[in-house]
N, C-alpha and C positions, 0 to 999 in steps of 0.2 A: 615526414609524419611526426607528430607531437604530443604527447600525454602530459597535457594540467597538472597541476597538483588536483590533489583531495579537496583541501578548503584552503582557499587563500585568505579568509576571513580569521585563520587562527592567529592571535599574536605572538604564539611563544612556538619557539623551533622547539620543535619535539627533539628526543634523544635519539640518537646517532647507532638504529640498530638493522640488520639487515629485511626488518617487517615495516620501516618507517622509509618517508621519501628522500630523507638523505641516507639511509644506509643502501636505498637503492641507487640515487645519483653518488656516492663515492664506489661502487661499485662499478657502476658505470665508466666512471673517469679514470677509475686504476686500469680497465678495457682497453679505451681509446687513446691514453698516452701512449706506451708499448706499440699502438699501431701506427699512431699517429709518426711516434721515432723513424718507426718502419717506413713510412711515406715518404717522410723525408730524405733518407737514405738513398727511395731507389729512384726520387728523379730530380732532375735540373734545377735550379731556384731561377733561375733567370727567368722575367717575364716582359710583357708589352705592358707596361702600367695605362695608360688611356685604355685598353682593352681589358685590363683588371679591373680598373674601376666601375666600367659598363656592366661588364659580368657581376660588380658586388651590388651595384644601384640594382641590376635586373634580379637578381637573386631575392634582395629586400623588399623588390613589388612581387614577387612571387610565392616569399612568403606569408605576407601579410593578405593577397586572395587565395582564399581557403574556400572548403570547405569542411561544414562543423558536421560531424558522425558520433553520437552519443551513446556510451554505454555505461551504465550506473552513476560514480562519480566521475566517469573519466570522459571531455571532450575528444575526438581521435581527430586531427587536423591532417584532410588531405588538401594539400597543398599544388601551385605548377612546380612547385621546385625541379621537379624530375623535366623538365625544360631547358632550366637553367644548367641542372647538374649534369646533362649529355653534352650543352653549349663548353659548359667551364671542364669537363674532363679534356677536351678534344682540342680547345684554346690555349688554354692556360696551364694544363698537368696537375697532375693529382693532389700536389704541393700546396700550389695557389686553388685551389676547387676546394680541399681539408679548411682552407682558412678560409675564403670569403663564405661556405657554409656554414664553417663557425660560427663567424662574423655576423652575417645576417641575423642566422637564427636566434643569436646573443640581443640584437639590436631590436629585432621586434618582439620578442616575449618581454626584453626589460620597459620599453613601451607600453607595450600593454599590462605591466607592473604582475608578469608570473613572481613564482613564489624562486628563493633564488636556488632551494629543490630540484625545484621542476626547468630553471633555467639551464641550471648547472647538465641535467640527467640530458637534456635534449640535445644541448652542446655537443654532449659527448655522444652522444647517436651521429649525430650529424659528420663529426670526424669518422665514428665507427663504420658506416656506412659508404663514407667515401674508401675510406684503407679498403676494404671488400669490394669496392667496384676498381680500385687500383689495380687491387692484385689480379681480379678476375680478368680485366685487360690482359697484365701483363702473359696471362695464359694462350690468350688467342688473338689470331691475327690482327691487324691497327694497319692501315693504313691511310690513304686518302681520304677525306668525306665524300670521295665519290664512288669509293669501291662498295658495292654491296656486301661486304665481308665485315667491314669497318663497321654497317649501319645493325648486321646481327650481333657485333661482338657487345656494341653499344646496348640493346637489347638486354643480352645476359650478364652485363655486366651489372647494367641496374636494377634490373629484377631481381639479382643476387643482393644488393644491396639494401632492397624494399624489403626483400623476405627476411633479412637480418636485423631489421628496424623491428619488423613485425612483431620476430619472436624476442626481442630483447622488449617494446611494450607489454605484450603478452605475459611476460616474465615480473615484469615490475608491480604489473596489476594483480597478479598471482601472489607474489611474495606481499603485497600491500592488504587485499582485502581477499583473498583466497582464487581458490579456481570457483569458477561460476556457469563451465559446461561449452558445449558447440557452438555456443550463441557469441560466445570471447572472439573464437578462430573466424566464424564467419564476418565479424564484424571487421577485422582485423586483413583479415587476406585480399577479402573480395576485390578493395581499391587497389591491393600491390597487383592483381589479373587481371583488373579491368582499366584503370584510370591511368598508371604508371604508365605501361607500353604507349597510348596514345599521345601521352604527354613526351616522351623519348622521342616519339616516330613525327611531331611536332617542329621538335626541338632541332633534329637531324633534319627536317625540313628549312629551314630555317637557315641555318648553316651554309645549306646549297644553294640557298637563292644570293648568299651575303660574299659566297664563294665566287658565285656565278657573279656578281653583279653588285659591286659595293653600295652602291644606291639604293636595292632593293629594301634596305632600312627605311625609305620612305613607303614608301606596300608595307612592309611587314608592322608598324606602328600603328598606324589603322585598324591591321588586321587582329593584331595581339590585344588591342582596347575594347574590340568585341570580343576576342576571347575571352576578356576578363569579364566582361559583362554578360555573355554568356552562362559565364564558369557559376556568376554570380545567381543567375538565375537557375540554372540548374539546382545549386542550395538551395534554394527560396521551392522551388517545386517539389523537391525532396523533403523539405521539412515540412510543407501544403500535406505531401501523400499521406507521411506520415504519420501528419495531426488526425487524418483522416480517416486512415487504419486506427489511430489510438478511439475515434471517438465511437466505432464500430465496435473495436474489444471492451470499450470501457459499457458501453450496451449490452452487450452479451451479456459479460459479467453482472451487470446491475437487475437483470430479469431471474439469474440465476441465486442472488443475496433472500436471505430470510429474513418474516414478515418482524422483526423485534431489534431489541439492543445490538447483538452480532452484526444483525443485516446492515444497521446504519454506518457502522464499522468498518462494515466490507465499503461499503458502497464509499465513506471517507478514505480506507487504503486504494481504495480503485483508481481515483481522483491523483491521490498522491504515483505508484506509480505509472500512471501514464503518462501525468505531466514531467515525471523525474523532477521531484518537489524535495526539499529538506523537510517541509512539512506542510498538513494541512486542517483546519480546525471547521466545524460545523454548529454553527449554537443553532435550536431549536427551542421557540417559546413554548411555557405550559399547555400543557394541552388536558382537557377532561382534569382526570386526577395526578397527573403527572406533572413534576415542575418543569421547569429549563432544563436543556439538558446543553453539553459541550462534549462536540465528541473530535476525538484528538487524534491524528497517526504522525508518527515524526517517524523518521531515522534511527534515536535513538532507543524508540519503544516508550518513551515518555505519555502521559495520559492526558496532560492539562499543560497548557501552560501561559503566561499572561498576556491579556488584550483582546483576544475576539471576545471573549464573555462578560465584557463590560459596556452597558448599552451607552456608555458617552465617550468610548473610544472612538476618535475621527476617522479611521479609516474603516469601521465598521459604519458609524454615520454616514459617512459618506455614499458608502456602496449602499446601503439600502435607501436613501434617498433616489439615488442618483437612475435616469431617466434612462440612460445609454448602455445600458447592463453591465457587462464584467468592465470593473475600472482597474487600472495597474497605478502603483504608487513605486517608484525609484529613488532611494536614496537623495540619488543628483539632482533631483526632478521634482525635490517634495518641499512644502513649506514647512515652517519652526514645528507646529503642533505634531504634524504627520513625521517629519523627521524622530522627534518624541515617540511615537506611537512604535515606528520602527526599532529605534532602539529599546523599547523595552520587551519586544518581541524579542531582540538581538538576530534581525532579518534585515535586510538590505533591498528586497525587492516584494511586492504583493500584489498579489491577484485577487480580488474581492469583486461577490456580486452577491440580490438578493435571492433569496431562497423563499418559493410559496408552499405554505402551509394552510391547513385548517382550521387554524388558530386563529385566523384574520392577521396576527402581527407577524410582517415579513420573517423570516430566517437569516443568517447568515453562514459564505460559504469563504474562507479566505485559502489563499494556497502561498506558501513561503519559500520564495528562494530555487533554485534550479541547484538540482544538487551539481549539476555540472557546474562548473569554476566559470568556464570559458563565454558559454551562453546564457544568457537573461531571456527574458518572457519576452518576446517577439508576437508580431500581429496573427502570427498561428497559433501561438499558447492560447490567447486569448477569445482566438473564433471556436480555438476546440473546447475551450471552458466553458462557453456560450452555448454550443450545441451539446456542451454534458451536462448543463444546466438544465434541460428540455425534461432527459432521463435523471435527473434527479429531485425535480420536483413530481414528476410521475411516482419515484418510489417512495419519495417522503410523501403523500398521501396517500398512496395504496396503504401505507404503511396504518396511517394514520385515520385512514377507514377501519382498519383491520382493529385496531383501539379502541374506535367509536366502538363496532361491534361488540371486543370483550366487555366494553363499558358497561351499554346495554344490557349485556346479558346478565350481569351482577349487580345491578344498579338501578334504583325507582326513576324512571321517566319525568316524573313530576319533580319532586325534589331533588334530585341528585346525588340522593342518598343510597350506601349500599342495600342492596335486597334481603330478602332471607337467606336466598343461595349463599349471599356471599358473606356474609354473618355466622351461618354454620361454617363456613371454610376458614373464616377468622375465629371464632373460638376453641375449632380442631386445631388449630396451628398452635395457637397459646398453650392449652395445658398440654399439646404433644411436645414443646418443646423441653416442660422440667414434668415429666408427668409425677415426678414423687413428692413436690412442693408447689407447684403450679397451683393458684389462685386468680379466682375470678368473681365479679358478679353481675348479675343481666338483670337486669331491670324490665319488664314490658308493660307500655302505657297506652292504654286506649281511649280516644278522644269521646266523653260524652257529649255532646253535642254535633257529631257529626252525621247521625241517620237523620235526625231532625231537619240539618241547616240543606242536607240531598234532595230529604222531599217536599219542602218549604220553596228553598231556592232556587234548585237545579245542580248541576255538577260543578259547573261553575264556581257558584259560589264554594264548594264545599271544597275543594281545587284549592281555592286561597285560604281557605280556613285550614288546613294541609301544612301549605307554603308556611303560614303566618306558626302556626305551633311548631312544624321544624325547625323555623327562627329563631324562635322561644325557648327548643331542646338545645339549640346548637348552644345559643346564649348564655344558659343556664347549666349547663353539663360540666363534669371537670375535665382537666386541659386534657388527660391520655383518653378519657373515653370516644369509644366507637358508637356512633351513631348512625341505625340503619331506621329505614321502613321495612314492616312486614307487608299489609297487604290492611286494604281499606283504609281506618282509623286507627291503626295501630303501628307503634313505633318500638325499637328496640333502643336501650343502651348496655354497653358492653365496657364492664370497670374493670381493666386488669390490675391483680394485686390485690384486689377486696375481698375482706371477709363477708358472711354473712350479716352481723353486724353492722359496719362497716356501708354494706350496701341498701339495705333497709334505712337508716342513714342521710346514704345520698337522694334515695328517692323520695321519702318526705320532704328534702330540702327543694327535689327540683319541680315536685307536686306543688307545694308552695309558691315557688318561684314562677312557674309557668300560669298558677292562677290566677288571671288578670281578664279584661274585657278588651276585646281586637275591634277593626275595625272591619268589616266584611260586605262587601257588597253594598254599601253604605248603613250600613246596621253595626249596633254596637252587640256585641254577642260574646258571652262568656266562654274561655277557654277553662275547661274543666277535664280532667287526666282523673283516671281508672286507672291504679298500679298494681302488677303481679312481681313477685321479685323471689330469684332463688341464687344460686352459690355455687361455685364447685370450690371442691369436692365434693362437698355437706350433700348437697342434692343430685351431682350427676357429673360424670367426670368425661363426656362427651358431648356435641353439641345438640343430636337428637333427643336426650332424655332432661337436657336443661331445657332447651325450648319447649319442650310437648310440658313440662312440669312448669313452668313459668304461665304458659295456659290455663292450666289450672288452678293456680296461681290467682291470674287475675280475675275468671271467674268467679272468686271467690272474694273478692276484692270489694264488690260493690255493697258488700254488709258487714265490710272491716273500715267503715271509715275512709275508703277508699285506697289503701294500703297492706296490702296480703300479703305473708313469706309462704312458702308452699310449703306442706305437710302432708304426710303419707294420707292422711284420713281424707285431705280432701279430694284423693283419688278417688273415692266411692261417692263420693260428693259430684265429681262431677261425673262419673258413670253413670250416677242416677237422673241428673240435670239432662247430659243426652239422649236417655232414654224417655224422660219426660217429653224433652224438647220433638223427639218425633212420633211420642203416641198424643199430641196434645190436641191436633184436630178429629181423629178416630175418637178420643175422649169424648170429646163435646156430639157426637153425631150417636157414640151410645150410650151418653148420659149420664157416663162419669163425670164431668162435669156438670155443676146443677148451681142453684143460690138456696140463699136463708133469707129472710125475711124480718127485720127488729122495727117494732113499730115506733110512733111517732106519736104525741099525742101534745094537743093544746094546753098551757100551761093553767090556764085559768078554768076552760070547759071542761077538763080529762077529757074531750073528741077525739079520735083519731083522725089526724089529718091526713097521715102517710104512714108508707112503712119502706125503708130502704130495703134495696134489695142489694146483698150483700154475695160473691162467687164463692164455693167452695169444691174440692177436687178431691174425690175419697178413688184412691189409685189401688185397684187389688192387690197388689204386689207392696209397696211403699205405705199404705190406708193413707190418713188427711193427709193431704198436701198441705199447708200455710199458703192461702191468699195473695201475700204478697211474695212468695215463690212461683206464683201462679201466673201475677200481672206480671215481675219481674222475667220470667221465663217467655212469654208472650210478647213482651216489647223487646229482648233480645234478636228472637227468631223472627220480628217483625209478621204475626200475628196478634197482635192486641186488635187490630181492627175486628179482625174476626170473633175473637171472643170476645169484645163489647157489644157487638151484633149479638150474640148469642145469648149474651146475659139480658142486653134489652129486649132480643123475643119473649125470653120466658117472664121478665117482667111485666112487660105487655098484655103478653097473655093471661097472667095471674089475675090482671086488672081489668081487663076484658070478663072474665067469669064475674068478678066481682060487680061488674055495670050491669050483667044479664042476671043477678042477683038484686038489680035496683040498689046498690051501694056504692058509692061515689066513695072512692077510696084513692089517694095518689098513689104512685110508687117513685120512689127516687136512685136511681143507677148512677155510678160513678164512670167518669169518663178522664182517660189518662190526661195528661200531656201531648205524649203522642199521636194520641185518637185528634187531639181538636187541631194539630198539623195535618192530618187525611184531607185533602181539598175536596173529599165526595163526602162528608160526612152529613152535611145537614140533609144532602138530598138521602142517606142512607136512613138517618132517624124519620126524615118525613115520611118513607116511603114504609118504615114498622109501625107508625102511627096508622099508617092508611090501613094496610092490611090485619091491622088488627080493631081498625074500628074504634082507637081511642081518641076523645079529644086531647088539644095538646094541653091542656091545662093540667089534666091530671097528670104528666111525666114533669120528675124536677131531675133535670142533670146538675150531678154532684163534680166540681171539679176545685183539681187542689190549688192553693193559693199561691203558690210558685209558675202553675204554668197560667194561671190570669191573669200575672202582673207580668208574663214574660213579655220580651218586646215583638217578638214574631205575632201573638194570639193579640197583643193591645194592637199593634197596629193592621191586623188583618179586620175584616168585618166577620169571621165565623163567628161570634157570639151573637151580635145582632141578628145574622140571618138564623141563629138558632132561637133568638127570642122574640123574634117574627112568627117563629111556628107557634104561638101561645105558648106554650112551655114554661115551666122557671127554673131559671140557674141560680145552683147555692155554690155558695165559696165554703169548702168543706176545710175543716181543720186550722181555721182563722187564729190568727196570732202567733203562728210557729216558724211563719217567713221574713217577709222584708217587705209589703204592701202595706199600703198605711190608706186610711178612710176616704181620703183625700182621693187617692187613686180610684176608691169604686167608684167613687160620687162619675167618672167619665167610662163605666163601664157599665150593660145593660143586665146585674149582678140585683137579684132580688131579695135573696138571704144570706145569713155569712153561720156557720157553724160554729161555739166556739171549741174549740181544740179540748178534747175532755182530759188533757195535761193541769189546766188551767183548772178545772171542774172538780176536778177527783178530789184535791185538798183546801175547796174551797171553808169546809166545814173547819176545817185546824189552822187553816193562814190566811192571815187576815192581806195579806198584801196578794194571793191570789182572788179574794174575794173583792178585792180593789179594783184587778182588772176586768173579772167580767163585767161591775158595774159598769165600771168605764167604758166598755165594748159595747154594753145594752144600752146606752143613755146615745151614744158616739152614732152607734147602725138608728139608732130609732128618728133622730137628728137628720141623717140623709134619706129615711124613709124607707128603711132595711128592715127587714122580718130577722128574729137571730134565735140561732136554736142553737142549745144545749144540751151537748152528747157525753155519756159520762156519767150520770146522775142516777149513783146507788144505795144515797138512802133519803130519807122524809127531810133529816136536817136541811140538803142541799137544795132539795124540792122548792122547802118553804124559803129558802133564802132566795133562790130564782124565781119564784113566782113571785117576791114581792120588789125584787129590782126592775120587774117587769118585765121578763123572759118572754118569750111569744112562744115555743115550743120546746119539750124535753125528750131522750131520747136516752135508756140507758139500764143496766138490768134493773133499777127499781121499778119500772116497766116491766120489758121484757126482755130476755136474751135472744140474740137470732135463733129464728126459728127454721125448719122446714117446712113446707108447706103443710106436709098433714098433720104435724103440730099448730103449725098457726091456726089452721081451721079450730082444730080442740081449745084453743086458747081464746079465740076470740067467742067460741059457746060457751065456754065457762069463766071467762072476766069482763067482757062489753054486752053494754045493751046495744037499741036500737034509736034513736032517735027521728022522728018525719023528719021530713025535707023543709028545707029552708023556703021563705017564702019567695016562690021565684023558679026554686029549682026542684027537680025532680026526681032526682035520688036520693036516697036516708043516710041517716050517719051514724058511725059507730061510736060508741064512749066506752072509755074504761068503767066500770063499777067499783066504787069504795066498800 
């Protein structure tokens, strides 16, 4: 029996202490001299030398077919020697048996290049064990090899002998790397109870046929050639079993590893010892939000170390290309590059194969070195890595489902960006971690144009208009910011370190930056950001009261220039907003909701041509509401259809009485942006005209010049089929956008308003009074009607009626009115005028 060294791989002999492998081989040897003396003393030196030499030749093939028995670092080499060693006691005397065991054993460990340690420590077993099978002879009877006395003494002589190898290994391994439990002895004994007697009972066979019948060396050379081959496969099915048991416990174990970091861990030490590996490494590509990762188990407890995690290292190209799964690379066996690869591993043997992931890009799995000395990666290493490869790409997906899932569950589907959950959990972690200096600022921006591009295009497009502005955020954001989705059209960012200041700031700059025109569904379409912005500490030193206050926030946003910081006030701001927001249909059904009425009149005739109808909201709790809190509240909660419906009933209606009055009077109603995106709208105005009996001539829809020149209403046909219905469309609030004349000339646009910014200081600036000329001469050219709104006193009057204004509109008139004022109004300031000839209703005028 034979114990390795540790590592034969060390170049420097360590010190000479009784924990190291020389202090255990001079240990050893200071044993075996003393007995060895004693051997010699008690018998004869005289030998048969032809028959010594047989005995040292048969000794050296006896020691060299082994079999290999592994336990941690240590190969255990059970050998036929105990064949030889009953041959050579019985032959030659305990003298010559001491030495040609020497002998051999010297000759094939220095062959197989042991360490001179381990050569030395085994030497001297080899003496020690013969002196204890000498002595034990000299105890009990010897005679004949025929006497059945002779063949038991034989028996306990070397079993006494085996049991003294055992415990002197035993002892070495102990004093070397500690005691390690029941698992040392069983390894260690079994072969001296089971292996040794047969090989004795062999060996005394053997004897008797050579006794009987000196020829019988012809039989018995045959016979002993299949023993060895035998002997040989025997090892070879033992180390089969036992690859086979490893890849069952290495199974178990792997269903039992947790679904994270540790599990994969386990599952890389699993690997390591079952194969009895010096070490073994696992890289795994990115996956979701997670990088590479390289997970490492050695011997020494080391974490990382160089070459699998480099994707142009050969031996890892290799295995992952390679078509035949676990490849092994040998020192002796490797070319220039792979040699290279080894040594920088500082490994001499590897086991590589790919590894399947969810990532699409293979894995890699290497395994380093056999911490045994004696044995290399043989074709069972290799079948059992193959079949742990099955159970290891099962747990690195399960794994890697289990990922996906948390992903998911913190993270927008669409983008790939964190959610709110997971936002709130990243701003609690920041200020928890200094909560007495901790700083922050959140930013929340919501996409104006994304209800639009939903009900225009579909989800689809509104998907990539998503896609294209988290592009935009990522792009445009600075390097530490966090970038989540909340939910719809809205996006967070999260600035660690910023003041308030500081974060107001960043968001104008990324408001700016992100305002550009995308390219969507083949449509070019403005990206435009609504920003709320608040702070910690300043506003909330948790993540629920900054988010709920960033809400706010931005609410408030869309009449700050599109940039709000949050303020205590505008908490009742927007208390009141939500309360608006859901008594706004109840409103309109009890009449809280209602219009005014401001007339219109011909600039040359004073006629009253029209009279817009104008929304207003008197709230018992709040009283006026503001108009444009009104429409604005309505196209948030995506009811402006409704109350454009509502406000063209009562117009309608007003104008209905007034026909059964025989007066042909217009009314003009404004219609959003997002009212002329509703794809049922024309059928909705057609079907108020019906039921109320008006023609369409008398309704003028009023719409603003941002959403006529937008490219969704240019290139749909809703205006057409709106002025298909007889009707006329005015371009209300002309000159405040970005449309120019040219563009109405291809739009079915009858009149243009001009903007009463332009109007009010027409009388004191002469370069405002430049433009509306410009405007009246420009609309009159494409055969545009143009009315001026705004006009509050005689000066502006006379300057517009003689540039040639077609209608005025403005309190030198009148102010919106209600209806039962307007009736008062129009008895005590118009006449009556007949009917035109042709038509049949009368007309109103102002009176001078």
């Amino acid at each position: 029996m034979q114990v390795p060294e540790q590592d034969v791989r060390e170049p420097a002999r360590p010190p000479v202490t009784t924990r190291s492998p020389w202090g255990v081989a001079v240990l050893a040897l200071a044993l075996a001299v003393p007995l060895g003396v004693a051997v010699v003393e008690r018998g004869p030196l005289s030998v048969d030398v032809p028959v010594l030499l047989a005995v040292f030749l048969t000794a050296v093939v006896a020691e060299w077919v082994n079999v290999h028995i592994e336990f941690r670092h240590q190969s255990f080499v059970n050998s036929a020697s105990e064949l030889v060693f009953v041959i050579a006691l019985l032959e030659i005397g305990g003298v010559w048996t001491a030495v040609t065991r020497a002998a051999a054993v010297g000759v094939v460990l220095g062959i197989q290049r042991f360490s001179r340690a381990k050569l030395v420590f085994n030497v001297a077993v080899a003496i020690i064990d013969t002196a204890v099978a000498v002595f034990v002879l000299g105890l009990l009877p010897v005679g004949d090899v025929t006497d059945p006395w002779t063949w038991v003494s034989c028996l306990v002589a070397v079993f006494a002998a085996n049991a003294v190898a055992a415990v002197m290994v035993a002892g070495a391994i102990v004093m070397t790397q500690g005691y390690s439990g029941r698992a040392l002895w069983t390894s260690l004994l079994v072969p001296v109870v089971v292996v040794s007697p047969v090989a004795v009972l062999i060996g005394l066979a053997i004897l008797l046929l050579l006794h009987a019948a000196p020829w019988s060396w012809v039989i018995i050379a045959p016979l002993a050639v299949a023993l060895v081959l035998l002997y040989r496969r025997f090892a070879a099915v033992t180390r089969e079993g036992n690859s086979l048991q490893q890849v069952y416990e290495f199974a178990r174990r792997v269903e039992e590893v947790r679904p994270d970091e540790a599990g994969t861990r386990q599952i890389v030490q699993a690997v390591r010892e079952l194969l009895n590996a010096e070490r073994v490494a696992l890289w795994l590509p990115p996956y979701l939000d997670e990088g590479p990762r390289l997970v490492v188990a050695t011997e020494s407890g080391a974490h990382w170390y160089d070459g699998p995690g480099d994707p142009d290292d050969p031996l890892r190209r290799r295995a992952v290309l390679s078509t035949d799964g676990v490849i092994q690379v040998c020192a002796a066996r490797a070319d220039e590059s792979e040699v290279a690869a080894l040594a920088r591993r500082g490994v001499s043997d590897v086991l590589g194969a790919p590894v399947t992931t969810a990532a699409g890009e293979p894995g890699y799995l290497e395994v380093c070195d056999r911490r045994s000395d004696l044995v290399t990666f043989g074709t069972s290493e290799r079948g059992a890595l193959d079949s742990m490869l099955t159970h290891v790409n099962a747990a690195i997906r399960q794994q890697q489902l289990l990922t996906r899932i948390r992903f998911d569950a913190d993270h927008d589907r669409l983008t790939g960006l964190p959610n709110r959950q997971r936002l709130a959990a990243e701003i609690d972690q920041l200020l928890s971690a200094d909560p007495a200096d901790a700083r922050a600022g959140l930013i929340l921006a919501s996409l104006g144009t994304y209800a639009d591009v939903t009900d225009t295009l579909g989800h689809a497009a509104s998907d990539e208009l998503l896609l294209v502005t988290a592009g935009l955020l990522r792009e445009h954001a600075p390097p530490r910011a966090l970038l989540a989705r909340m939910e719809r059209e809205q996006f967070a960012v999260l600035l660690p370190g910023l003041s308030l200041d500081e974060t107001e700031r960043a968001a104008r700059r990324l408001r700016e930056a992100a305002a550009t025109r995308v390219r969507v569904a083949g449509l070019d379409l403005e990206v435009s950001l609504t920003i709320g912005v608040v702070a910690a500490p300043v506003h909330g030193t948790h993540a629920g009261a900054l988010m709920q206050r960033a809400d706010v926030a931005l609410l408030a946003a869309g009449d700050s220039g599109g940039v709000a910081s949050y303020h205590p006030v505008m908490d009742q701001q927007s208390l009141r907003r939500l309360q608006l927001g859901t008594e706004l249909e109840q409103a309109m059904a009890d009449g809280q909701i209602g219009v005014v009425f401001q007339p219109v009149i011909d600039a040359q005739s004073s006629d009253i041509v029209s009279v817009e109808t104008l929304v207003r909201w008197t709230h018992p709790r709040y009283g006026a509401v503001p108009p444009e809190d009104v429409i604005g509240l309505a196209e948030q909660i995506g009811r402006i259809g409704a109350l454009t419906d509502h406000v063209l009933d009562l117009a309608l209606a007003r104008c209905r009485r007034w026909l059964d009055q025989g007066i042909a009077l217009s009314v003009a109603v404004n219609v959003s942006a997002r009212s002329l995106a509703d794809p049922d709208l024309v059928d909705r105005v057609r079907s108020a005209l019906e039921r109320h009996r008006v023609p369409g001539e008398l309704l003028v829809l009023e719409l603003t010049e941002s959403s006529v020149v937008d490219d969704q209403v240019r290139e749909s046909s809703v205006l057409e089929h709106l002025h298909d219905l007889g009707l006329r469309l005015s371009m209300d609030d002309f000159g405040t956008g970005y449309s120019s004349l040219s563009q109405l000339r291809q739009l079915p646009i009858d009149e243009v308003k001009i903007d009463k910014s332009f109007v009010l200081t027409m009388a004191t600036s002469q370069g405002e009074s430049f433009i509306a000329r410009s405007i009246i001469e420009l609309a009159h050219n494409l055969g545009l009607c143009v009315v001026a709104e705004g006009v509050e006193d005689e000066m502006t009057r006379n300057q517009l009626t003689a540039m040639g204004c077609d209608k005025l509109q403005g309190f030198l008139i009148s102010r919106p009115l209600p209806e039962d004022r307007l009736d008062k109004w129009l008895l005590a300031r118009t006449g009556v005028r007949s009917a035109a000839p042709g038509a049949i209703h009368r007309r109103l005028f102002v009176r001078t």
